[in-house]
C-alpha positions as a printed NumPy array, in Angstrom:
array([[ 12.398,  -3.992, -11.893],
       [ 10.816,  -6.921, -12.585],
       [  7.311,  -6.754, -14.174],
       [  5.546,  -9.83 , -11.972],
       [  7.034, -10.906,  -8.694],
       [  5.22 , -13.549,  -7.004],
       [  2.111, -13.113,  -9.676],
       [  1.739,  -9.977,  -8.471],
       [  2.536,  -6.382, -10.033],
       [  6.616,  -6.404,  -9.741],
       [  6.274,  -2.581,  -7.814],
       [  5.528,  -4.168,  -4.931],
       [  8.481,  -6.52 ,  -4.669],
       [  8.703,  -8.387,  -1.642],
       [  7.864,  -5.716,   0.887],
       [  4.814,  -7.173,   3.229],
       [  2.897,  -3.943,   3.431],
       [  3.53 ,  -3.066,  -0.351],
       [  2.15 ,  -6.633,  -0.667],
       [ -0.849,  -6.134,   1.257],
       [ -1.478,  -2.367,  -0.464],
       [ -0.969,  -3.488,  -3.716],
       [ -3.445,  -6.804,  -3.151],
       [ -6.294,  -5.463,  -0.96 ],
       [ -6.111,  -1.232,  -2.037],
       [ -4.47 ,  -0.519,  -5.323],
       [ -7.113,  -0.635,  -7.649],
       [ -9.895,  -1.405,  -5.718],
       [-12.974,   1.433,  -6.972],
       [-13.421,   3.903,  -4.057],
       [-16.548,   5.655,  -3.774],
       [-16.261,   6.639,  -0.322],
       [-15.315,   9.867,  -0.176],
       [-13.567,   9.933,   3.166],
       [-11.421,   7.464,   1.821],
       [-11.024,   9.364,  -1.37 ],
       [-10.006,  12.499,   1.066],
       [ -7.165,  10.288,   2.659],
       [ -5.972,   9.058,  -0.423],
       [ -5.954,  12.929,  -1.695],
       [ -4.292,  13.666,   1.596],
       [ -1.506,  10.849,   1.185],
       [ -1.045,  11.777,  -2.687],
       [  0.084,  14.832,  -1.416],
       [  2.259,  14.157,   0.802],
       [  4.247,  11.768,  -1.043],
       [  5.132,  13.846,  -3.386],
       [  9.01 ,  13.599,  -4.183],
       [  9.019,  10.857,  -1.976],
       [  8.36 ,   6.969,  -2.409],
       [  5.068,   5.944,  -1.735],
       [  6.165,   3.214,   0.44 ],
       [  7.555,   6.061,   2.711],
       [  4.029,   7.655,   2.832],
       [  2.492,   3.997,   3.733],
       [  4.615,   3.024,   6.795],
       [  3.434,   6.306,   7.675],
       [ -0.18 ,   6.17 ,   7.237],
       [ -1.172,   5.65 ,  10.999],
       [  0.99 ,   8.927,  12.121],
       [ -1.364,  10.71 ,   9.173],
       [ -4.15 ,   8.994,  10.313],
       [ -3.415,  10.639,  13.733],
       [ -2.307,  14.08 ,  12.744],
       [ -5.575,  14.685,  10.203],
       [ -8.349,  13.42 ,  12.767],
       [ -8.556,   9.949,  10.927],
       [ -9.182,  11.429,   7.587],
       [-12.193,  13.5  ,   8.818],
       [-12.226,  16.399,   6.019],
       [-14.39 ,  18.777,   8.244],
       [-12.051,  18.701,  11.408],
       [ -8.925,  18.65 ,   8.909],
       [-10.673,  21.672,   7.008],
       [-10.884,  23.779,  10.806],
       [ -7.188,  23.241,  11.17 ],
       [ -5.157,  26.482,  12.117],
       [ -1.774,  27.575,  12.22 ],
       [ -1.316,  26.394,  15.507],
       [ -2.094,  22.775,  14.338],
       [  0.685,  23.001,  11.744],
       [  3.237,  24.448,  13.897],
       [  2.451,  21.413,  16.389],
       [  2.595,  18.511,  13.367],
       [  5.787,  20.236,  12.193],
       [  6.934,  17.939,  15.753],
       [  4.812,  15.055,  14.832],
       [  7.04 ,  11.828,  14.437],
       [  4.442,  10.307,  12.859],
       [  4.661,  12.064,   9.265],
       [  6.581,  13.656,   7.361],
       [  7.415,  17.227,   8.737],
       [  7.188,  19.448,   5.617],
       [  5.159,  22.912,   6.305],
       [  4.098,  23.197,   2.424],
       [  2.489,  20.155,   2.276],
       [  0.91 ,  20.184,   5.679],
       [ -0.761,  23.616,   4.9  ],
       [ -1.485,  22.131,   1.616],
       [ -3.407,  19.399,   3.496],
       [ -5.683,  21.806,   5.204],
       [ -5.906,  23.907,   1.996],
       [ -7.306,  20.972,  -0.352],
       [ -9.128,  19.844,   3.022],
       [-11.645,  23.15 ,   2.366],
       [-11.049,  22.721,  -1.474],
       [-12.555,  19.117,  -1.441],
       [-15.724,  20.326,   0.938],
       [-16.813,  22.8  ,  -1.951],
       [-16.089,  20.715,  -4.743],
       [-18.878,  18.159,  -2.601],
       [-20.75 ,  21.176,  -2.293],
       [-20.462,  21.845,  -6.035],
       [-20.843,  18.245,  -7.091],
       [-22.557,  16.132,  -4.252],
       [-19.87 ,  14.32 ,  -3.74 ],
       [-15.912,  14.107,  -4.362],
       [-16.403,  10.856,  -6.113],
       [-18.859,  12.463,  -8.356],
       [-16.647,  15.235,  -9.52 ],
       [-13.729,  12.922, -10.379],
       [-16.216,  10.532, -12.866],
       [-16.791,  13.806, -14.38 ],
       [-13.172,  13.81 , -15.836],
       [-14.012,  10.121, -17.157],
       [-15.321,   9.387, -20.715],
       [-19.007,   7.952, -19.997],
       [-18.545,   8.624, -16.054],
       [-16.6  ,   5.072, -15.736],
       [-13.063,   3.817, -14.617],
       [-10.926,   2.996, -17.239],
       [ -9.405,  -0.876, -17.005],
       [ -6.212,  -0.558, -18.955],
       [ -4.674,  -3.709, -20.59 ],
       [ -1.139,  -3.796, -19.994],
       [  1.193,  -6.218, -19.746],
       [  4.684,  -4.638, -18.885],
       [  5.373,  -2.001, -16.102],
       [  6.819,   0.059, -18.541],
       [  3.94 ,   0.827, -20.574],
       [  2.188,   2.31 , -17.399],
       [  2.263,   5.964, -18.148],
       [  3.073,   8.552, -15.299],
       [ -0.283,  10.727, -16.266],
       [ -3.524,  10.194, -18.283],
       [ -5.942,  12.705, -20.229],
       [ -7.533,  12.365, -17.863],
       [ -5.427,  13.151, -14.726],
       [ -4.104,  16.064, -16.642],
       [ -7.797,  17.443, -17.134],
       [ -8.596,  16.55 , -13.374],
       [ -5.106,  18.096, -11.863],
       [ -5.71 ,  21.509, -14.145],
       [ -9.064,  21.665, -12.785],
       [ -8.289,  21.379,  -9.599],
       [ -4.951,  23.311,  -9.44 ],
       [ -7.29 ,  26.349, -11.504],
       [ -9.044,  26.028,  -7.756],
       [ -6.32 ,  26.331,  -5.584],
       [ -5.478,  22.789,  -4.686],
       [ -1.632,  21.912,  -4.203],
       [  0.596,  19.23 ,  -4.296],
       [ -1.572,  17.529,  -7.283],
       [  0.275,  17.548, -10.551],
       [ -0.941,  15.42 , -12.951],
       [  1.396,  12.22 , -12.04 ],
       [  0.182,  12.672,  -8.195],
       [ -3.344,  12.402,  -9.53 ],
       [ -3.036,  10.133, -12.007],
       [ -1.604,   8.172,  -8.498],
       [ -4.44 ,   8.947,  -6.866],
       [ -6.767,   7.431,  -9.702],
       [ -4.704,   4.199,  -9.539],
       [ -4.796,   3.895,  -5.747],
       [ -8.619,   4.601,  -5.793],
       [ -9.736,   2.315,  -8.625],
       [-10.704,   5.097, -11.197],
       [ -7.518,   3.373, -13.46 ],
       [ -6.871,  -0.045, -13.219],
       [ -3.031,  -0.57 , -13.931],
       [ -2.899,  -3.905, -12.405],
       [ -0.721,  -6.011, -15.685],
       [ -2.559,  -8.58 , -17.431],
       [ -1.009, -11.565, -15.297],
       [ -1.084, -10.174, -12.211],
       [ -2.537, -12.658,  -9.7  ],
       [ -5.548,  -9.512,  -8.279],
       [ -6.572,  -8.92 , -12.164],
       [ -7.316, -13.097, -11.931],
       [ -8.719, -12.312,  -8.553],
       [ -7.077, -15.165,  -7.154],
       [ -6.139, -12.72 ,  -4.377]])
């Protein structure tokens, strides 16, 4: 894989909704937590899978977890995974659809605990800030962080699944906690 395609992160490639992902999303700093909860929500299910898979899928998940609404996602029953486990929309995997509703109720206490989802995963950051990392080659991206491993223990010590260390350290990326974009990539200019 190429490192830059088109000044842009070479990940991406040439795929139009990678392209649009990686330029308006990947990044970006979230501090909305309902977008924080869909990002936790996609994480998860991507797992094992590419994350371009989980992205032309994103409306079907949109559909199946009440547009990302944690409270309505959190009051899911059995009967709602049993009827996504026949949803075209996403992928049909029983573990991580239960997990979904699972981390749903997770993430509520941790905003209980914290005030906010956003607030608890600063707390895993030195100084409560992103980190902008300077690289210039895909392949000195790491796969986890200190600080992904710290976040994914914590959270796995409070029952949350699908969220190893690389799926958070994903999640960090996507959300703009870790800036991975390479030193010549065209959104690091901001000429995107």
């Amino acid at each position: 894989m190429r490192d830059l395609i088109g000044g842009r992160c070479g990940w991406c490639a040439d795929d139009e909704l990678y392209i649009q992902y990686h330029d308006e999303e990947w990044g970006k700093p979230v501090t909305d937590d309902k977008i924080l909860f869909e990002f936790l929500i996609l994480e998860g299910a991507q797992a094992g899978l590419s994350w371009i898979t989980i992205l032309r899928k994103r409306e079907g998940y949109r559909q199946a977890f009440h547009n990302f609404d944690v409270e309505k996602v959190a009051r899911m029953t059995a009967a709602d995974v049993e009827r996504l486990m026949t949803f075209e929309g996403i992928v049909k995997n029983r573990l991580k659809i239960t997990a979904a509703i699972n981390n749903a109720r997770l993430f509520m206490t941790i905003q209980r605990e914290y005030g906010s989802f956003y607030d608890y995963t600063l707390s895993f950051f030195p100084n409560r800030q992103p980190i902008v990392n300077r690289f210039r080659s895909l392949r000195e991206i790491p796969a986890s962080s200190p600080e992904s491993d710290a976040m994914s223990k914590d959270m796995k010590k409070r029952g949350f699944k699908f969220f190893g260390s690389t799926i958070c350290y994903a999640h960090l990326q996507a959300t703009g906690f870790v800036n991975d974009h390479l030193l010549d990539c065209r959104c690091r200019k901001g000429k995107v």
